[in-house]
One Martini backbone bead per residue (centre of mass of N, CA, C, O) as a GRO file, in nm:
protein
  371
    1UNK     BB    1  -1.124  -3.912   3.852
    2UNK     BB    2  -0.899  -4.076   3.738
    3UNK     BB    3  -0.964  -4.065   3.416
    4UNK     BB    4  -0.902  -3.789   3.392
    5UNK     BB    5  -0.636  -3.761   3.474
    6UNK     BB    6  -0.531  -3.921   3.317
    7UNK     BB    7  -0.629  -3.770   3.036
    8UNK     BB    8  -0.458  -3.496   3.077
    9UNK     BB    9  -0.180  -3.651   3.092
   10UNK     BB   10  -0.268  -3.706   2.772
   11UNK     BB   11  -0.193  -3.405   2.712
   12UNK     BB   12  -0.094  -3.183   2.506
   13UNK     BB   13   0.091  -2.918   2.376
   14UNK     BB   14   0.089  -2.678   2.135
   15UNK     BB   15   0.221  -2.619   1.847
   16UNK     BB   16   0.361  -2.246   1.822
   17UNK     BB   17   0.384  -2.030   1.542
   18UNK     BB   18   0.562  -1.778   1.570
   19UNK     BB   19   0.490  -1.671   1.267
   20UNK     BB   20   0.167  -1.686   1.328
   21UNK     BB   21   0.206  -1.467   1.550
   22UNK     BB   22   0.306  -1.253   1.354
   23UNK     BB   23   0.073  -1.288   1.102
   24UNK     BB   24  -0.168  -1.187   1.324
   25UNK     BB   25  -0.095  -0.923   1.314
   26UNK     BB   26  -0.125  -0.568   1.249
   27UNK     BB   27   0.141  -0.510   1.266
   28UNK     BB   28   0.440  -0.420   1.166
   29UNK     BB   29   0.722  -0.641   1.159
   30UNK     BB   30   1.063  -0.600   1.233
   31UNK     BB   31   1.406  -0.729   1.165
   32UNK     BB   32   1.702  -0.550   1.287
   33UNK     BB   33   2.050  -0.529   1.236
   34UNK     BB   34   2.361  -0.313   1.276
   35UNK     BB   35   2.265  -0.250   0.931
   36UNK     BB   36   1.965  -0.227   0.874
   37UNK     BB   37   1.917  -0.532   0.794
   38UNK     BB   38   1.677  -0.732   0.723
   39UNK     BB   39   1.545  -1.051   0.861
   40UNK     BB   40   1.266  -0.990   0.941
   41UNK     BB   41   0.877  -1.056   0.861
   42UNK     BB   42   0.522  -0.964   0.848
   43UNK     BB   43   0.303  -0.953   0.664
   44UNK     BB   44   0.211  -0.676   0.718
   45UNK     BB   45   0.464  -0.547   0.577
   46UNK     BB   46   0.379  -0.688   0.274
   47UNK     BB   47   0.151  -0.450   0.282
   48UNK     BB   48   0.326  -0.209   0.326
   49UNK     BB   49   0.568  -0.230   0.112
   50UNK     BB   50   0.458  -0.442  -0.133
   51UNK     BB   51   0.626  -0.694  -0.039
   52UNK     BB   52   0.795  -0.976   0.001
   53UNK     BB   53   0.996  -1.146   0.213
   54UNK     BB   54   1.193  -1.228   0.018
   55UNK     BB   55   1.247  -0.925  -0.075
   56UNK     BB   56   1.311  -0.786   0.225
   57UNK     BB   57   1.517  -1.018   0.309
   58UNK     BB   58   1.818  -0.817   0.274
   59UNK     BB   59   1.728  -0.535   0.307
   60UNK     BB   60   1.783  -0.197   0.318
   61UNK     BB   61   1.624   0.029   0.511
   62UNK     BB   62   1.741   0.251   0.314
   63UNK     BB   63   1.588   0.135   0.035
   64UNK     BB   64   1.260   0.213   0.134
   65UNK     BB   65   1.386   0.496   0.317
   66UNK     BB   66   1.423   0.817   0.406
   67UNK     BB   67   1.696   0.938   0.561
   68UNK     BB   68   1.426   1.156   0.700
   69UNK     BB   69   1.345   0.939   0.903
   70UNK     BB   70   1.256   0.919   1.217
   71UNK     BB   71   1.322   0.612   1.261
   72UNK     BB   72   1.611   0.602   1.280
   73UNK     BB   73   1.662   0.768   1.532
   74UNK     BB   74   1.483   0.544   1.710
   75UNK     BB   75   1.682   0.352   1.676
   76UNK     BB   76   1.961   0.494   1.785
   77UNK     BB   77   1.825   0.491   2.088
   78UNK     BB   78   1.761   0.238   2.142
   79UNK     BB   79   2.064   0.128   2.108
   80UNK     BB   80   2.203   0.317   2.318
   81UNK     BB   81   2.031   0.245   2.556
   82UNK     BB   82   1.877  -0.077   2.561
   83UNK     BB   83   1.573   0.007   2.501
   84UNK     BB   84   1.237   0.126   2.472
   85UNK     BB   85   1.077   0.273   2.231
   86UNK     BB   86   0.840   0.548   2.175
   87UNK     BB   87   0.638   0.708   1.880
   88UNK     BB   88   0.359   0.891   1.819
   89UNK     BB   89   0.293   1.041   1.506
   90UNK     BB   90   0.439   0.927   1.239
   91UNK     BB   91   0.594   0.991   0.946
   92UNK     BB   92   0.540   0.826   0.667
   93UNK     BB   93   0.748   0.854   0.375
   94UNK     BB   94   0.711   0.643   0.058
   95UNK     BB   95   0.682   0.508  -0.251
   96UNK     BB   96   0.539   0.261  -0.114
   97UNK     BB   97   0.363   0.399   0.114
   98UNK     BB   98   0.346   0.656   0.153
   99UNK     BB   99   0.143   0.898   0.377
  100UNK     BB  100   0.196   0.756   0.715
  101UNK     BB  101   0.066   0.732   1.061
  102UNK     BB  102   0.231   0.640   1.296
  103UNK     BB  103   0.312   0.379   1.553
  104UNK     BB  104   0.619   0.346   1.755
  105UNK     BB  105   0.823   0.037   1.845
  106UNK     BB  106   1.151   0.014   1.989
  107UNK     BB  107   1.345  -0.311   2.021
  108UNK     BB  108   1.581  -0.534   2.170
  109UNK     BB  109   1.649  -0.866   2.101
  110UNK     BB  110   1.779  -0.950   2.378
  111UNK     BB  111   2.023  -1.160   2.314
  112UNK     BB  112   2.059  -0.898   2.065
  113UNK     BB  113   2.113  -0.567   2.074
  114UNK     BB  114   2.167  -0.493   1.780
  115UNK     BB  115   1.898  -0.631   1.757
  116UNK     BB  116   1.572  -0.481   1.612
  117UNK     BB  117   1.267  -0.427   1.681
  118UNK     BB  118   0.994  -0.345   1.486
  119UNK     BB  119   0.658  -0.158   1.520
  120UNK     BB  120   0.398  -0.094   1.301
  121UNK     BB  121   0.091   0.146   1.385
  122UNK     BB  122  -0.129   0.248   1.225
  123UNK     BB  123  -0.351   0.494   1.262
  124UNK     BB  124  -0.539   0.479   1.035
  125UNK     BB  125  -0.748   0.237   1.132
  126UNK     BB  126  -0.971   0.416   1.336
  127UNK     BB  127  -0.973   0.627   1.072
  128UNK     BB  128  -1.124   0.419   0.842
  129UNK     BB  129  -1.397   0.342   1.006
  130UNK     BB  130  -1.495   0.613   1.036
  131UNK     BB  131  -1.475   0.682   0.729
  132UNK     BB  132  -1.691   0.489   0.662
  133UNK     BB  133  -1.943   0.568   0.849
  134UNK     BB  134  -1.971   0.804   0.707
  135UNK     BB  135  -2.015   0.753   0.432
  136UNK     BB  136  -2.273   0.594   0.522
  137UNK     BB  137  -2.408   0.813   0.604
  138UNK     BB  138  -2.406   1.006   0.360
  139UNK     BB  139  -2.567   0.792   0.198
  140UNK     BB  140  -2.824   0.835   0.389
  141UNK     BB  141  -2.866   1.133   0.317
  142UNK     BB  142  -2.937   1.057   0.015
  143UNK     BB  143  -3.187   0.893   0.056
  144UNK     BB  144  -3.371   1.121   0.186
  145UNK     BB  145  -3.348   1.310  -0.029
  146UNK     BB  146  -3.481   1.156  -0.262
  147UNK     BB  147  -3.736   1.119  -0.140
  148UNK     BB  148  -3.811   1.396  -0.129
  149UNK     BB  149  -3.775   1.498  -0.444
  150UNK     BB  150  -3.946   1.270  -0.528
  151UNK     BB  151  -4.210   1.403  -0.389
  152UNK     BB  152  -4.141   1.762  -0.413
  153UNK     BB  153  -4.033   1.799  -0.732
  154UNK     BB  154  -4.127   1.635  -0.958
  155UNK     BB  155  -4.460   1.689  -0.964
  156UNK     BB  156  -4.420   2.030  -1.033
  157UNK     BB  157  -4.248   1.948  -1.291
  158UNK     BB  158  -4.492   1.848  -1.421
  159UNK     BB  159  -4.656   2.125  -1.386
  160UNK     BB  160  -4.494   2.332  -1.543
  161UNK     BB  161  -4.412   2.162  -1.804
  162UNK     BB  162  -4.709   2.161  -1.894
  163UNK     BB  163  -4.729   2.498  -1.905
  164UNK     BB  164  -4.529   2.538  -2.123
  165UNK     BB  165  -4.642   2.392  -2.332
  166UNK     BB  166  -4.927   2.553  -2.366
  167UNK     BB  167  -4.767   2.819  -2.419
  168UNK     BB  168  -4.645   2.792  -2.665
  169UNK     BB  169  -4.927   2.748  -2.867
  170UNK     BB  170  -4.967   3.098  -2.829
  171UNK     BB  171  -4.706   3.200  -2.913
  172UNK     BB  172  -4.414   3.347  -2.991
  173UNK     BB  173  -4.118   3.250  -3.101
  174UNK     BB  174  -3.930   3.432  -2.919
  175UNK     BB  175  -4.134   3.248  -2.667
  176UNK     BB  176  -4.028   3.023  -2.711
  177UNK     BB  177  -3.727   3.023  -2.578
  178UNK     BB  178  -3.866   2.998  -2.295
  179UNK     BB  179  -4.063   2.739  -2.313
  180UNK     BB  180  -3.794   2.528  -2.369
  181UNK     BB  181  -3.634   2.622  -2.128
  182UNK     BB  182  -3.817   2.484  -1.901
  183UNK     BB  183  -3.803   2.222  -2.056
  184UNK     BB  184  -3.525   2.156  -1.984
  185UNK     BB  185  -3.490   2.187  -1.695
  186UNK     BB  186  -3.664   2.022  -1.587
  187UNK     BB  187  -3.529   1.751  -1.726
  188UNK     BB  188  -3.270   1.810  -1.569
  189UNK     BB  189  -3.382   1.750  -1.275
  190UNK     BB  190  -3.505   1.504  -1.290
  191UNK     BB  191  -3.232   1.332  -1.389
  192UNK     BB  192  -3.125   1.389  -1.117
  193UNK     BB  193  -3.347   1.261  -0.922
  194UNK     BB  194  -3.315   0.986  -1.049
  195UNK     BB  195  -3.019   0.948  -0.983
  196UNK     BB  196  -3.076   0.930  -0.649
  197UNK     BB  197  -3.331   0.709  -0.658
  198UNK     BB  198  -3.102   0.479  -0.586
  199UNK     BB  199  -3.062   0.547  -0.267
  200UNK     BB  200  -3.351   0.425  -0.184
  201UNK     BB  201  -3.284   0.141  -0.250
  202UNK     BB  202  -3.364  -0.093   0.030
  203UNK     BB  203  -3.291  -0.334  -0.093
  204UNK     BB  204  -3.128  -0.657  -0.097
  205UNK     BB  205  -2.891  -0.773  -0.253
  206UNK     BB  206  -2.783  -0.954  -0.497
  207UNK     BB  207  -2.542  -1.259  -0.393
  208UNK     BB  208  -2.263  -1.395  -0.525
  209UNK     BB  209  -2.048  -1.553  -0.724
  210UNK     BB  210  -1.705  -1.363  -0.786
  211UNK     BB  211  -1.482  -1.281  -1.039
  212UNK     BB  212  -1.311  -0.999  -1.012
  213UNK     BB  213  -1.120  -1.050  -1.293
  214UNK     BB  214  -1.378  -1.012  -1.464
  215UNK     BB  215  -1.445  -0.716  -1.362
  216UNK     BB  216  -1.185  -0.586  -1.461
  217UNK     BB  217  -1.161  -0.658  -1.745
  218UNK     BB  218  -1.410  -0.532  -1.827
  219UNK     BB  219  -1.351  -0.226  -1.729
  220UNK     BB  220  -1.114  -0.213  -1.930
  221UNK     BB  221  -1.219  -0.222  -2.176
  222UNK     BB  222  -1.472   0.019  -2.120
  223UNK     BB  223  -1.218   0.224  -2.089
  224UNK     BB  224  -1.063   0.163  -2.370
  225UNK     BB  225  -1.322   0.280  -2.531
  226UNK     BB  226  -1.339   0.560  -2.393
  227UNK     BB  227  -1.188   0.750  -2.135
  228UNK     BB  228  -0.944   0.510  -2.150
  229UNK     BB  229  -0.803   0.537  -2.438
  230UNK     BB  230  -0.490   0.729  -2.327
  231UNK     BB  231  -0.445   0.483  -2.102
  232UNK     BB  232  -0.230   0.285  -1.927
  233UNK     BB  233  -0.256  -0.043  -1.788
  234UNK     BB  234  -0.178  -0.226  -1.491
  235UNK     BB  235  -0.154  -0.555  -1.361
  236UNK     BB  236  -0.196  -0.687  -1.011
  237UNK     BB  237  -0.255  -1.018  -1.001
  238UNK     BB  238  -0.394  -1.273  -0.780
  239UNK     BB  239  -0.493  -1.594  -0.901
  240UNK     BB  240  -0.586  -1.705  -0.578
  241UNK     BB  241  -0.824  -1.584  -0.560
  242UNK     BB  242  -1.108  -1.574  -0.427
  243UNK     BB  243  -1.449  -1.542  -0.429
  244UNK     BB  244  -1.683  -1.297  -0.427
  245UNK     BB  245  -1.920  -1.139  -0.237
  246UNK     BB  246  -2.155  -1.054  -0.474
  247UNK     BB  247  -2.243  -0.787  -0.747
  248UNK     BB  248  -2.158  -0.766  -1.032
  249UNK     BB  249  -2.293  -0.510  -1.152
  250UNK     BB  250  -2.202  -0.310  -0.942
  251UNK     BB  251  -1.877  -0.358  -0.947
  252UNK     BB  252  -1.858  -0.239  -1.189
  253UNK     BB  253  -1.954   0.037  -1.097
  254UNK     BB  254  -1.761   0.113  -0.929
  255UNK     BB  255  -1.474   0.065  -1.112
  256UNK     BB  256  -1.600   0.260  -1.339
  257UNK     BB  257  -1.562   0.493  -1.179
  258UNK     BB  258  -1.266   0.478  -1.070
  259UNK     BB  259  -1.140   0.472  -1.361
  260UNK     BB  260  -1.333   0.748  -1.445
  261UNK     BB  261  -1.142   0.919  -1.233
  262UNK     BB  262  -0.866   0.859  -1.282
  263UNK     BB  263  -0.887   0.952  -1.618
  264UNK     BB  264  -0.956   1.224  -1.555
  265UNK     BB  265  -0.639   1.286  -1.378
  266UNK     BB  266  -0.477   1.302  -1.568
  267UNK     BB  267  -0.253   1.350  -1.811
  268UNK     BB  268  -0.220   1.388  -2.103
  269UNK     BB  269   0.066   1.238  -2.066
  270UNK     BB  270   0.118   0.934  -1.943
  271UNK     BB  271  -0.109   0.774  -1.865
  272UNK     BB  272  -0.160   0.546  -1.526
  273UNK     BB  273  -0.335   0.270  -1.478
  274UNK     BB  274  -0.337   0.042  -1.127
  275UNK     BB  275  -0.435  -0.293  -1.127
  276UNK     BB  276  -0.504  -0.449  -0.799
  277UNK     BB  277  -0.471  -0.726  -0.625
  278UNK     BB  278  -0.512  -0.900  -0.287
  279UNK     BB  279  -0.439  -1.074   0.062
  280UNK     BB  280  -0.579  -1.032   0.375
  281UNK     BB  281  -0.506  -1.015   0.703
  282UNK     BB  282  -0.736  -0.902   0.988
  283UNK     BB  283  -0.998  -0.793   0.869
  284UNK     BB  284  -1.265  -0.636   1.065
  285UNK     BB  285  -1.610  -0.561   1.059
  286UNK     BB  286  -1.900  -0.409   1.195
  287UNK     BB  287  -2.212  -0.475   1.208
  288UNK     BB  288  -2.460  -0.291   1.234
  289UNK     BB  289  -2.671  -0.423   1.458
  290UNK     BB  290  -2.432  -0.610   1.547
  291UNK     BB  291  -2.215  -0.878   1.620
  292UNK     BB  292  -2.083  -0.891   1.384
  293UNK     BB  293  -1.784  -1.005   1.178
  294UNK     BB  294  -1.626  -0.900   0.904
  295UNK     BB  295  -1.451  -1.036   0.644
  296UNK     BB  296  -1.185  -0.858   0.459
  297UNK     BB  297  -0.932  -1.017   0.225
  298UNK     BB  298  -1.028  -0.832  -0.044
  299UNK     BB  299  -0.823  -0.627  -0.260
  300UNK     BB  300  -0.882  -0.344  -0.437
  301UNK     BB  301  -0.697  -0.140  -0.675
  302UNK     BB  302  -0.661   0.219  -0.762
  303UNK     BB  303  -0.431   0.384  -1.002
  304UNK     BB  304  -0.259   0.664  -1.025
  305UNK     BB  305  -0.084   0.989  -1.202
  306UNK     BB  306  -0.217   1.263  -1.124
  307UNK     BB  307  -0.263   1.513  -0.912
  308UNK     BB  308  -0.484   1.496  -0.723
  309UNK     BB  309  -0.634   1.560  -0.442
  310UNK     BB  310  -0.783   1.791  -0.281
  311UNK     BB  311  -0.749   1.870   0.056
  312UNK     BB  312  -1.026   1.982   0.095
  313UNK     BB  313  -1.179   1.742   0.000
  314UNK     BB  314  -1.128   1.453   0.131
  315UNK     BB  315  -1.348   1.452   0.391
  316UNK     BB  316  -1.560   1.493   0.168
  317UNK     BB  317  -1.551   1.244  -0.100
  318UNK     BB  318  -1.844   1.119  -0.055
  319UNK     BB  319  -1.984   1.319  -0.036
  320UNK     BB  320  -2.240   1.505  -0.194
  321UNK     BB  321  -2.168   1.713  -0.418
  322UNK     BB  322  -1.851   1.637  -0.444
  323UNK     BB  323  -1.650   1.839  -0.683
  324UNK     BB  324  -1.426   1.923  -0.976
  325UNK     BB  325  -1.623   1.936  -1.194
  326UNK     BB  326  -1.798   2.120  -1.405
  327UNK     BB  327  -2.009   1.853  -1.455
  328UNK     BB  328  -2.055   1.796  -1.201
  329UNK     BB  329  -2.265   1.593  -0.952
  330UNK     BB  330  -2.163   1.460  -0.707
  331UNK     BB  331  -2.260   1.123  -0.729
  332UNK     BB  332  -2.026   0.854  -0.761
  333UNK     BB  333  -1.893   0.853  -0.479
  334UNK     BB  334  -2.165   0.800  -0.309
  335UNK     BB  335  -2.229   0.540  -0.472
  336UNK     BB  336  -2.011   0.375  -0.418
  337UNK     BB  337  -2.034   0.373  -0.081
  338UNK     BB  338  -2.282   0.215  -0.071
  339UNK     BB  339  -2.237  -0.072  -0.248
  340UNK     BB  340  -2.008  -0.114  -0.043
  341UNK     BB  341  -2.163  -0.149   0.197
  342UNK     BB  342  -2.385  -0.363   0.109
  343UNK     BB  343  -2.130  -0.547   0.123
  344UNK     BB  344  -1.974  -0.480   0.367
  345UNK     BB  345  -1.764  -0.296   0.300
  346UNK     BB  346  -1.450  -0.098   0.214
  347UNK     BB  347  -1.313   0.256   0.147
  348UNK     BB  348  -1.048   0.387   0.036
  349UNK     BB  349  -0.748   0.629   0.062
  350UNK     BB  350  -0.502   0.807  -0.141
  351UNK     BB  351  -0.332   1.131  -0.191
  352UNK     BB  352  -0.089   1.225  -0.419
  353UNK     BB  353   0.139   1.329  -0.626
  354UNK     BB  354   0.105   1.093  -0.873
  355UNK     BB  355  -0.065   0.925  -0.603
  356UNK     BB  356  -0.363   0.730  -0.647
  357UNK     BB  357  -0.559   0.566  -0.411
  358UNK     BB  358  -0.780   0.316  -0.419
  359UNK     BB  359  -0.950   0.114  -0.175
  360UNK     BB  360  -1.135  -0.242  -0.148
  361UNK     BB  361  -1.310  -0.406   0.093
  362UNK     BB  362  -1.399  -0.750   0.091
  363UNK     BB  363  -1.563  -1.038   0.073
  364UNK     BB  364  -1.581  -1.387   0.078
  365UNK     BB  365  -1.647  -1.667   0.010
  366UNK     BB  366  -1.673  -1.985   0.180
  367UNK     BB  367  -1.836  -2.164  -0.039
  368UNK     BB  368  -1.940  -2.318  -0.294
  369UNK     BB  369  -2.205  -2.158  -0.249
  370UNK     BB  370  -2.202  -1.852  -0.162
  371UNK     BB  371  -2.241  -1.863   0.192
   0.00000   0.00000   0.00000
């Protein structure tokens, strides 16, 4: 019991960097002086703004946000008070962060009552969540849809088209267009069949380590060839980041959609796609049927400067079908939904006049092998 005693006694407490306390919160928190002068932020912050520490501290608070912000007007009564103020659903709207619905809460920060703590905690980081699990459920239903017209539409297609063969052999010049009609509306119908039988591929995944800035530099490459051909690319990549956990070859076809739909709502000129990389500390997602939360700190962004997306599509532009294009099949983002799950990731976006993020967020490896 002595030896116990003497051992606790030899126990320190270990030291907490304040600092590693707030860049652990998911939570973005500021803290702001009497002139709202920007004086402390943590990490979450720097992905709320897309900028660094260093370039936001000594910044007012006015240089971010528009004037007509609701925030300010919370800070101006937490300091008439000289308590918290707290305010769920309120829209924060600014170049840097786009349309996001915040819970705010404003604190006078103790013996400093000029200096007020901000704390901005995303409304939908819950409906993020619900948002993925949708997807992945759309991509569900287009699986079962595939097996069943697997099996009850190409087999009678293939015995229409094999009759209107043996009629065209008998029939008059004017009663082929009729014939050689039914021939090709078959084969366009199985080709549609075709596409959709990828989704009921229920096989795992092969993954190992990938390295996203080549799986992007690819699709700019082939997009620059192609879809993307006058279109400006601009790249902000994080040289640091890990390497993907996951399957080269699907990652192309993820990106290579996200940025042929990206390209497809330019403006006639002046189209511009911005590909980003990116690690965030903190997200993590439940695998459906386990106990498991993957961690996903490598986001890669395609943004765009089209039309953007229309309000009534939006809740459901991952489901199958759902297309504004006139020839489109609304099955591509059906196809990245099911892709992004398979690899364990999530799928977001944002989308206004002139600014449209695609968000990907992946696993990293973890070790050198790639396990």
């Amino acid at each position: 019991m002595s030896k116990r005693l003497a051992f606790l006694r030899r126990r320190t407490t270990p030291q907490i960097d304040p600092a590693a306390v707030l860049n652990a919160l998911t939570a973005a928190v500021l803290v702001l002086d009497d002139e709202f002068v920007i004086q402390h932020v943590n990490s979450s912050t720097e992905a709320l703004f897309e900028s660094s520490s260093a370039h936001l501290c000594g910044m007012s608070l006015h240089d971010l946000l528009p004037p007509d912000c609701p925030l300010f007007t919370l800070i101006e009564q937490a300091r008439l008070e000289a308590s918290c103020v707290s305010e769920y659903g309120v829209s924060l709207d600014s170049p840097r962060t786009g349309l996001r619905t915040m819970n705010i809460q404003v604190s006078p920060l103790g013996e400093v009552p000029d200096c007020m703590v901000v704390s901005l905690h995303e409304q939908s980081i819950a409906l993020k969540i619900g948002a993925q699990l949708n997807a992945r459920n759309s991509a569900r239903s287009v699986t079962a849809m595939a097996a069943i017209l697997a099996h009850e539409v190409k087999n009678p297609l293939s015995g229409i088209r094999g009759a209107a063969q043996l009629l065209e052999q008998g029939c008059s010049v004017e009663d082929r267009t009729l014939t050689q009609l039914i021939c090709e509306e078959s084969d366009r119908i199985v080709a549609l069949v075709n596409r959709m039988e990828v989704f009921s591929d229920k096989r795992p995944i092969e993954r190992s380590a990938v390295n996203i800035h080549r799986v992007l530099e690819h699709v700019r490459r082939v997009a620059q060839a192609g879809c993307a051909r006058n279109v400006r690319f601009v790249e902000h990549y994080d040289p640091s980041l890990p390497q993907v956990l996951g399957n080269r070859d699907q990652l192309i076809q993820v990106f290579l959609n996200l940025v042929k739909n990206a390209a497809e709502a330019m403006p006639d000129d002046g189209g511009e796609i911005v590909l980003t990389t990116a690690f965030q500390h903190g997200v993590r997602l439940a695998v459906p049927g386990s106990d498991i939360r993957m961690h996903l700190p490598l986001v890669v962004s395609v943004q765009d400067n089209g039309q953007g997306i229309p309000a009534d599509l939006r809740p459901h532009l991952f489901d199958p079908f759902v297309t504004t294009k006139a020839t489109g099949t609304g099955l591509g983002l059906a196809l990245v939904a099911k892709i992004i799950g398979d690899h364990g990731g999530v799928i977001e976006f944002d989308s206004q006049p002139r600014r449209t993020i695609f968000r990907v967020m992946l696993p990293m490896v973890q070790n050198e092998d790639g396990l």
